[in-house]
C-alpha positions in Angstrom: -17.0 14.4 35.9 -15.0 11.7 33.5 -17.0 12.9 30.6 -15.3 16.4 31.6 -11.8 15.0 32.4 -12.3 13.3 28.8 -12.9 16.6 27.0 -10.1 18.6 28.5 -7.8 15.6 27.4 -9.1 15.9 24.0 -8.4 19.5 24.2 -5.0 19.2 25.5 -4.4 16.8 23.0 -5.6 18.9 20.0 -3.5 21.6 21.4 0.0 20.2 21.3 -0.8 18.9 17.5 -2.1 22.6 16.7 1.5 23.8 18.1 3.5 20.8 16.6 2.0 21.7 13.3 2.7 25.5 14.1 6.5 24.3 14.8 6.8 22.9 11.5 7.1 25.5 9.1 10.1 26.0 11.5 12.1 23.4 11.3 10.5 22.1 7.8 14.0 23.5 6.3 16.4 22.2 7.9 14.8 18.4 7.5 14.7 20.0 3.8 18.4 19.7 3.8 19.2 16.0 5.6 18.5 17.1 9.4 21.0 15.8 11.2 21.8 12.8 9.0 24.3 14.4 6.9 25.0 13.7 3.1 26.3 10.7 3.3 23.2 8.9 4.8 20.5 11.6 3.5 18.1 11.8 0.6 15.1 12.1 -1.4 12.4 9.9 0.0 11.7 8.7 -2.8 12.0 9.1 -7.0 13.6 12.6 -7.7 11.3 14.8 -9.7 12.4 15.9 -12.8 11.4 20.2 -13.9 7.7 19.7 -14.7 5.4 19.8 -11.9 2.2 18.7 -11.3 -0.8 20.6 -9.3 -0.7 23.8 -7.4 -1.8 25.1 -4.0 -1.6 24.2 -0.8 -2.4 24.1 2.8 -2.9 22.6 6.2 1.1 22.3 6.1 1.2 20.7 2.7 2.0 22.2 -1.1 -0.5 20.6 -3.6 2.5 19.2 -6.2 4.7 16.7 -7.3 7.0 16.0 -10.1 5.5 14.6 -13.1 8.4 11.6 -13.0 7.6 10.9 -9.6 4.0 10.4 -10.7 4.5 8.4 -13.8 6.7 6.4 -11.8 4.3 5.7 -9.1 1.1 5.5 -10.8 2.0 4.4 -14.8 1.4 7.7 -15.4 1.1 10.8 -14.4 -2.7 11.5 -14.9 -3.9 8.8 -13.4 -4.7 10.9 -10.2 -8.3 10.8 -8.0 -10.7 12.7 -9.7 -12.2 14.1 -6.5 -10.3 17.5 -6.1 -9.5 17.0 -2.6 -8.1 13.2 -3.0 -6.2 14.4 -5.4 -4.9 17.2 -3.3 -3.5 14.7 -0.6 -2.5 12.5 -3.4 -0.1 15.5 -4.8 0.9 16.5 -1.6 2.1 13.4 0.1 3.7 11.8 -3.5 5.3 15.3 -3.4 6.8 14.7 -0.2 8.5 11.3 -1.8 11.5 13.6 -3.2 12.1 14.9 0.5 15.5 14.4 1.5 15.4 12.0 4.6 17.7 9.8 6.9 18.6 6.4 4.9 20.4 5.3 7.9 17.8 6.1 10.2 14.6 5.0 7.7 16.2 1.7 8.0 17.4 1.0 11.7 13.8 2.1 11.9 12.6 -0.3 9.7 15.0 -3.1 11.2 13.6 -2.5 14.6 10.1 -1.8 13.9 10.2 1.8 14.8 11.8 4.9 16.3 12.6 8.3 17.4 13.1 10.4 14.7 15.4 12.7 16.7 13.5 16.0 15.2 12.0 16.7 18.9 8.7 16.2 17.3 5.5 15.8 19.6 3.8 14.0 17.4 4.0 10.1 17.5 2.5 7.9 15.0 1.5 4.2 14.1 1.3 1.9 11.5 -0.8 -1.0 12.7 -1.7 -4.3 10.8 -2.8 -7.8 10.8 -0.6 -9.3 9.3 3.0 -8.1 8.3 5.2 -10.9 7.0 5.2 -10.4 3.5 7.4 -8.5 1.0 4.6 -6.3 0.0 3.9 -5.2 3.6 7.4 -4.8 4.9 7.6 -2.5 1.8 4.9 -0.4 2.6 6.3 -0.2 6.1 9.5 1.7 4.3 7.1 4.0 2.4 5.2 4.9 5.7 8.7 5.1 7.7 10.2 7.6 4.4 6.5 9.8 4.7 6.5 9.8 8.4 10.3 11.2 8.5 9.1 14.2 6.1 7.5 15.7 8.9 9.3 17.0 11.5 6.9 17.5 13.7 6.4 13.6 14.1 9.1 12.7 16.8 8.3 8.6 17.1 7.3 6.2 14.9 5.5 3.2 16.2 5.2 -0.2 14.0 2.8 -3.2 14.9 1.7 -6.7 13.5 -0.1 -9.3 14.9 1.3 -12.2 12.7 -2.1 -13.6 11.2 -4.0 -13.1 14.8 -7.1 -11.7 15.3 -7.2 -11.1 19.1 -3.7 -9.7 18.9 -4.8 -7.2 16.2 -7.3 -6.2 18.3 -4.8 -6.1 21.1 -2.1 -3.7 19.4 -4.7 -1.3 18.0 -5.8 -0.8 22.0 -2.1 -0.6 23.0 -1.2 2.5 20.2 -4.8 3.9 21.6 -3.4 3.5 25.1 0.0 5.2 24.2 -1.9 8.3 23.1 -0.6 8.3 19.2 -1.2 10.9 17.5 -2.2 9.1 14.2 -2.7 5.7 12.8 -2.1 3.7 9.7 -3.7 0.4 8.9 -4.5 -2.3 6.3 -7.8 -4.2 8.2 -6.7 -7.5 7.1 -9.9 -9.0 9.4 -12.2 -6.6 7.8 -15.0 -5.4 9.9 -13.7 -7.0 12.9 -11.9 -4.0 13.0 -14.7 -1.1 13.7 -14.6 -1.3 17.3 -11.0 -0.2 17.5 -11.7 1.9 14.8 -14.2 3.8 16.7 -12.2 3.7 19.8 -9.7 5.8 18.2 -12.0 7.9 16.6 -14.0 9.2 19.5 -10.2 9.5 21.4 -9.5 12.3 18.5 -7.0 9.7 16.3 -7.7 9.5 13.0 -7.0 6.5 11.1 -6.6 5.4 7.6 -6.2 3.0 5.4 -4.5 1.8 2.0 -4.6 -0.7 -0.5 -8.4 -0.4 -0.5 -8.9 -1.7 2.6 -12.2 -1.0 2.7 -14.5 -1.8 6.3 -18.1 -0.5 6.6 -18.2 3.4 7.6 -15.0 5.6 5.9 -15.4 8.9 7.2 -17.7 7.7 10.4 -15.9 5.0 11.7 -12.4 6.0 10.6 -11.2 9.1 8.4 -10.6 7.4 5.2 -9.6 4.3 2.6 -6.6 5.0 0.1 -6.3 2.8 -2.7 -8.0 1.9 -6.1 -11.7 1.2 -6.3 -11.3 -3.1 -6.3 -14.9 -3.7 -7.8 -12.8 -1.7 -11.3 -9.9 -3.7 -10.8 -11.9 -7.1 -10.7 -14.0 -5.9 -13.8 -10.8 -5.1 -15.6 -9.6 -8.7 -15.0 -12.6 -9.5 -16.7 -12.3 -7.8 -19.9 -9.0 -9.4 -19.8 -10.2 -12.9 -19.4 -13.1 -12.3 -21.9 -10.9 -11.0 -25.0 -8.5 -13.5 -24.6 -9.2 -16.5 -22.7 -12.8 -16.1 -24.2 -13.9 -19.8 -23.1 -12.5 -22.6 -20.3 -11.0 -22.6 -16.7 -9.5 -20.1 -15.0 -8.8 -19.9 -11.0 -9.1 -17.1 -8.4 -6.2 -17.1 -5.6 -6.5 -14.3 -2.4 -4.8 -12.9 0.5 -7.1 -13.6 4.2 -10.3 -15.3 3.6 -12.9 -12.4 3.5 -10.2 -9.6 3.7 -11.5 -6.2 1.6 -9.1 -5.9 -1.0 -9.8 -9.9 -2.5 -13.7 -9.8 -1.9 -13.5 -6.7 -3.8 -12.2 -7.6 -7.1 -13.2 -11.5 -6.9 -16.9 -10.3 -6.2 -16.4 -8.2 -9.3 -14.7 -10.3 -12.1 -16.9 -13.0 -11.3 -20.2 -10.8 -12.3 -18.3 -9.7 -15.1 -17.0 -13.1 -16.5 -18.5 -14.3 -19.8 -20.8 -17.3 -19.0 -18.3 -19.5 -21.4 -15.7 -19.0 -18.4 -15.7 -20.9 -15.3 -14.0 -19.8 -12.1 -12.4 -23.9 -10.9 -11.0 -22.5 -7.5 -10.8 -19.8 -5.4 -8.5 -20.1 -2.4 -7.3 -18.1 0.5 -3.1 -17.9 0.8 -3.4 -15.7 3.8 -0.5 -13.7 1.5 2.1 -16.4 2.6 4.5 -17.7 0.0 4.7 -20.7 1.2 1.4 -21.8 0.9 0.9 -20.6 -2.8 2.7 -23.5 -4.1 0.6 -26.5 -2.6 -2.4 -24.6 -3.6 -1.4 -23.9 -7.1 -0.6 -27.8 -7.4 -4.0 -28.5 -6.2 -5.5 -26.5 -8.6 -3.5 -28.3 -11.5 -4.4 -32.1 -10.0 -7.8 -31.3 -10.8 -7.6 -28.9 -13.7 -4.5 -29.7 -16.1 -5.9 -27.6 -18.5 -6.1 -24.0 -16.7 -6.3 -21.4 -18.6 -6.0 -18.1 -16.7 -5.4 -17.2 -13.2 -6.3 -13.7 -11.1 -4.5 -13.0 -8.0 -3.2 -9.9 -6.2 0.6 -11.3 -5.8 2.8 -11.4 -9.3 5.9 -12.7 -7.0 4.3 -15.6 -5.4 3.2 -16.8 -8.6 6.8 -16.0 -10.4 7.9 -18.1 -7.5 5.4 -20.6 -6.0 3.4 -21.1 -9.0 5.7 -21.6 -11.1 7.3 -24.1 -9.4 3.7 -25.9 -8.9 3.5 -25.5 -12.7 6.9 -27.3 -13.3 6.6 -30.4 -10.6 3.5 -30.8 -12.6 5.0 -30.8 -16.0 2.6 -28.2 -17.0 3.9 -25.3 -19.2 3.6 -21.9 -17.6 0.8 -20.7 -19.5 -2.1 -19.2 -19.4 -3.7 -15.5 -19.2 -3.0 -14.2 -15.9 -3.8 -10.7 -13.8 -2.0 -9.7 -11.1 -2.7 -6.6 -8.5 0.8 -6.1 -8.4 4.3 -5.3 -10.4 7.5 -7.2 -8.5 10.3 -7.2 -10.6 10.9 -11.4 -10.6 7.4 -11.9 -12.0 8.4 -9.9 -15.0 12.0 -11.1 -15.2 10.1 -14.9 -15.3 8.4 -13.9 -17.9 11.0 -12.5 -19.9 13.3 -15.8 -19.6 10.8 -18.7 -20.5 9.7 -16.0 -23.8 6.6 -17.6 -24.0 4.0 -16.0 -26.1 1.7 -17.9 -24.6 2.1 -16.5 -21.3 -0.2 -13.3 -20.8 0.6 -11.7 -18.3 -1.8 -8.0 -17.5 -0.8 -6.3 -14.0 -1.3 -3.2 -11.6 0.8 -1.6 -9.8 1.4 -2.7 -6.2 0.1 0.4 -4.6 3.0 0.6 -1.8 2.8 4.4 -2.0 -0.8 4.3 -1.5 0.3 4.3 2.5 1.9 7.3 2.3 -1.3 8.8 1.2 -2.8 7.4 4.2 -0.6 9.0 6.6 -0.8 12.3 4.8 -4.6 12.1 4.8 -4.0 11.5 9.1 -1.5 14.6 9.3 -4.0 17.0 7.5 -7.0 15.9 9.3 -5.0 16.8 12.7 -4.6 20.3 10.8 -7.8 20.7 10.9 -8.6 19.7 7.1 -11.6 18.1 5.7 -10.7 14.5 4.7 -12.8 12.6 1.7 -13.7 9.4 3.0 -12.6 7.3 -0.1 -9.4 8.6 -1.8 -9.6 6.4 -5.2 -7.4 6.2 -7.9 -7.9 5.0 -11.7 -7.4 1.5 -12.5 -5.6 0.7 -16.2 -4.0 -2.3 -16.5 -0.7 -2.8 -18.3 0.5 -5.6 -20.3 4.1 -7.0 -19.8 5.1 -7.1 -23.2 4.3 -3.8 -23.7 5.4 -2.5 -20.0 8.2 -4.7 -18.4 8.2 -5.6 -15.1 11.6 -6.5 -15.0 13.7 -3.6 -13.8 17.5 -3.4 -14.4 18.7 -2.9 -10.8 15.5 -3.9 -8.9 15.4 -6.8 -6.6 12.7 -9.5 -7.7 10.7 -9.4 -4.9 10.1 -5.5 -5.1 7.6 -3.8 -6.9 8.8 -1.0 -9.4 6.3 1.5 -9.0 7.4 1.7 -5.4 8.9 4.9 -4.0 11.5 3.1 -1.9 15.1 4.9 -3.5 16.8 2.0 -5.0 19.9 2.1 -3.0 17.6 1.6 -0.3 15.7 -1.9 -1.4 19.4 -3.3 -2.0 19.8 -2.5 1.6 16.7 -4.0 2.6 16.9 -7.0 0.3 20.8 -7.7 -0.4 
């Protein structure tokens, strides 16, 4: 009898997203044109394309292209797609979307208040659920999700949890958006594989869930619908070429977000494999991706190695701002070879004022779109499409002398191949 009660649910369930989806193509016009925000509070989602497009196709309510700006912009450049044909599909499709003329106002009362109603009449609700959100990086990728999720009329509420560094509570929200019947969910698992039993609980309710920044847990396409991001083991061997060619020989230090979180173990796993046996790795130490705790660890590092010659870690800004400042109570010079996951604009506009040539700095980009991937991936698997269960882009390194992360106009603590309209950030971060 409750297995019965169950599968009608489920059915009911799929329906409403089968007619929301059918509602779309109604409605997907007049979003097209600013909704009910008007002019002066509406546009593109993201970076206006330019003429040449990229991709073709289309289907389960999406069209396979985006500008070739909007990709260079996001990704370096505009090749550096996922090779498997379907990734790259939702890749197209949902950085496509970024030029979408949206609801600034709305995006960021939405943002402000950690969700919304979208006021389309959508029947759709959806959730991004994480960890740990206190960061500049996550709130960021909060925007992105809010900007994709308002690109889709048929999504009438947007839900937005973190559980502030807590395990139980992370546990806890991803129960309560199960419990509220969500029609899609969003995560980064910063406790890993603590997180399959939640992930499953959603899975068997008929929610798929996603995640980005290669947040990787055991079982993508079983235990959740997919993981959006670059493959970290490349990312973590490219650090190593880096270290090798130029450091060649001495100490270098690893720094990481949560102990044991997926995207950190990934790449530091990796490099250290990869290192030359004339490097040694000094430290490796958890900053649970909190800015204030990068300084004291950098210093500590320093006490006991003066002489460090490189340094991987996946936060540019907290070393522009922390490390630096470790480096300088130390009366160290801000040297060194170092590799960063992401691009924020103050790293790069550090770098630019000291004009040391013996500061080496080689990054990636921050990935913030990556989550609007995710959601795209959840909207098209409720449409019935086939989802990949790793979506992985190409990792290539850039070099700030030759690629500068300091951006006229950007705030320093945002990253620069984010899709967040400027005039937007400078709300966000006066």
């Amino acid at each position: 009898m409750h297995r019965r009660k169950e599968s009608q649910m489920r059915r009911k369930r799929l329906m409403v997203v089968a007619l929301a989806i059918a509602a779309a193509a109604l409605t997907v016009a007049a979003t097209a044109s600013g909704g009910s925000g008007g002019s002066k509070t509406s546009g593109p989602s993201g970076v206006v394309g330019g003429a040449k497009m990229i991709g073709s196709g289309g289907g389960f309510g999406e069209i396979y292209k985006a500008p070739a700006s909007t990709l260079t912009h996001a990704l370096f450049h505009a090749n550096l797609l996922p090779s498997n044909k379907t990734a790259r599909d939702i890749a197209l499709a949902s950085l496509g979307r970024s030029t979408k003329k949206v609801n600034y106002a709305l995006a960021l009362s939405c943002w402000k208040n950690n969700g919304c109603s979208t006021g389309t009449g959508g029947k759709l609700t959806v959730a991004y659920v994480e960890g740990f959100g206190e960061n500049t990086f996550r709130q960021m990728s909060k925007m992105e999700f809010i900007l994709e999720a308002l690109t889709y009329p048929q999504i009438g509420k947007i839900i937005y949890r973190s559980a502030h560094s807590d395990l139980n509570q992370a546990i806890a929200d991803f129960k309560s958006v199960i419990a509220q019947h969500v029609n899609a969910i969003v995560t980064y698992p910063d406790f890993g594989d603590a997180m399959i039993p939640v992930f499953q609980e959603a899975t068997k309710a008929g929610i798929p869930v996603s995640t980005y920044a290669w947040g990787y847990v055991t079982g993508p396409g079983k235990n959740y619908t997919t993981v959006v991001g670059e493959d970290t083991c490349k990312l973590g061997k490219a650090f190593a070429n880096v270290m090798n060619t130029k450091v060649k020989s001495g100490n270098i230090a690893f720094l990481g977000g949560f102990p044991g979180n997926p995207l950190s173990a990934g790449w530091q796993t990796c490099e250290q494999k990869a290192l030359s046996p004339n490097i040694n790795v000094v430290a490796n130490d958890p900053t649970n991706w909190d800015p204030s705790k990068v300084q004291g660890i950098v210093a500590g590092i320093l006490a006991k190695t003066p002489n460090l010659a490189g340094l991987s870690y996946e936060d540019a800004l907290f070393m522009s701002q922390g490390g630096y400042t470790a480096y300088k109570a130390a009366n160290i010079p801000y040297q060194g070879v170092f590799t960063y996951r992401t691009d924020e604009a103050g790293m790069g506009c550090l770098a630019d004022k000291l004009k040391d040539p013996k500061l080496q700095i080689y990054y990636f980009s921050a990935g913030n779109p990556q989550i609007r991937l995710a959601l795209t991936a959840d909207m098209m698997k409720l449409a019935g499409a086939k989802i990949p269960p790793t979506i992985v882009f190409p990792i290539q390194l850039q070099q700030q002398t030759k690629r500068d992360m300091c951006l006229k106009g950007y705030p320093g603590t945002a990253s620069g191949t984010s899709l967040i309209p400027l005039s937007l950030l400078h709300q966000m971060y006066p």
